[in-house]
N, C-alpha and C positions, 0 to 999 in steps of 0.2 A: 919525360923530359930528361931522365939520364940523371945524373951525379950535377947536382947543382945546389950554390953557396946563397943562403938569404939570411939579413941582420938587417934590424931594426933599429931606427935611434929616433929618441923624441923626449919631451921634456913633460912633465905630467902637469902642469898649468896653462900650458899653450891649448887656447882652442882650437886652432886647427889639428890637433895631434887629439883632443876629444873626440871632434869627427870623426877620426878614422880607430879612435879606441872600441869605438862603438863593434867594430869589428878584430878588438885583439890586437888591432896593426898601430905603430906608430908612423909620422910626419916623414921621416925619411928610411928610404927603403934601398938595400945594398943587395942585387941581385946580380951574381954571378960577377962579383967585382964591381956594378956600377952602380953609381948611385940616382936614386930617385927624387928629387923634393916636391913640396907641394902637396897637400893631402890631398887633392882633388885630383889632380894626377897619377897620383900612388892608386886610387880606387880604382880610376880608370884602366893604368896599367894591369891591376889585379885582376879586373873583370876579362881583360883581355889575355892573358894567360892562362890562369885558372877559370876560364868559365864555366865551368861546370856547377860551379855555385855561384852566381853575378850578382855581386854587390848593389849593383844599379838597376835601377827597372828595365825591363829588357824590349818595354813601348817606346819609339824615339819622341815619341812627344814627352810621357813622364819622365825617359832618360834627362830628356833638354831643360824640360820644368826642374829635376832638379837638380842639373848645374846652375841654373838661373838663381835657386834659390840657397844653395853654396857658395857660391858666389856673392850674392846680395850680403850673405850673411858676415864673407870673407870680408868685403869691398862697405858696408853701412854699419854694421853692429860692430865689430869688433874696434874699428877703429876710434868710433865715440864712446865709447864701453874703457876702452884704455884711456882714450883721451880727456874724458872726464875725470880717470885717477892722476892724470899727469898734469893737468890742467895747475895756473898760477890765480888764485885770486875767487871767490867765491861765488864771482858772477858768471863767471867763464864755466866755472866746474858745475854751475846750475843747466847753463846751457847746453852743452856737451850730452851732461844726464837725462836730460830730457827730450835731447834728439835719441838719443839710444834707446829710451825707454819707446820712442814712438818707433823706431826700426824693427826693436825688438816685436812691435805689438804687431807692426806688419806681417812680418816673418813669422808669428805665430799661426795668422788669419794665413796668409798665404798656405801654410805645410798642415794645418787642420784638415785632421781625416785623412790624409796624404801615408805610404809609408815616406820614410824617408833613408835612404841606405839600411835599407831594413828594419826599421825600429817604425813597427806603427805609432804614430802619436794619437 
C-alpha cells in the first residue's frame, strides 16, 4: 500500500473500544488523514484492507451472525448496563440492572462456542 499514515484514538472504559482492543485497535481509527468511528466499522474496514488476516469470519452467514450479535450488544447491553449506573431512584436502577442482566445472559447463550472477532469463547 506504499507510505501510509494510521493513529488510533479511544478511551480504555468504553466498551466499544473493548471490542476492538481485543484486536490491539482502538474506537476510532485515522488512516491516511481520515477518520473512522464506530468500532464495528473500524473491523470492518480492517478486514477490508488488511485481509490477509480477517478479523471477522470469513462465512457470510457467521460474518452477519456476528454483526447481529455486536450490535445487539451495541444496541441492548450497553445501554442498560450505563443506564442502570445513571438511573435516579432505586426502583428505576433495579429495573435497568435487570434488563441487562437478562441482555447480558442472551448474548452470552447467543456467542457460546461461537469465535467471536477471534476470541473463542
Amino acid at each position: 500500500m506504499g507510505e501510509e499514515s494510521l493513529k488510533l484514538l479511544g478511551y480504555w472504559a468504553s466498551p466499544f473500544a473493548l471490542r476492538v482492543t481485543f484486536h490491539k485497535k482502538v474506537p476510532v481509527l485515522v488512516h491516511d488523514g481520515k477518520p473512522l468511528a464506530k468500532s464495528l466499522l473500524i473491523i470492518e474496514y480492517i478486514d477490508e484492507v488488511w485481509n490477509q488476516n480477517p478479523l471477522l469470519p470469513q462465512h457470510p452467514y457467521e460474518k452477519t451472525d456476528a454483526r447481529f450479535w455486536a450490535t445487539f450488544f451495541d444496541e441492548k447491553c450497553v445501554s442498560e448496563v450505563f443506564g442502570a449506573f445513571a438511573s435516579k431512584g432505586e426502583e428505576e436502577q433495579e429495573e435497568r440492572a435487570a434488563k441487562a442482566r437478562e441482555n447480558l445472559k442472551m448474548l452470552e447463550k447467543g456467542l457460546q462456542g461461537k469465535p467471536f472477532f477471534g476470541v473463542k469463547l
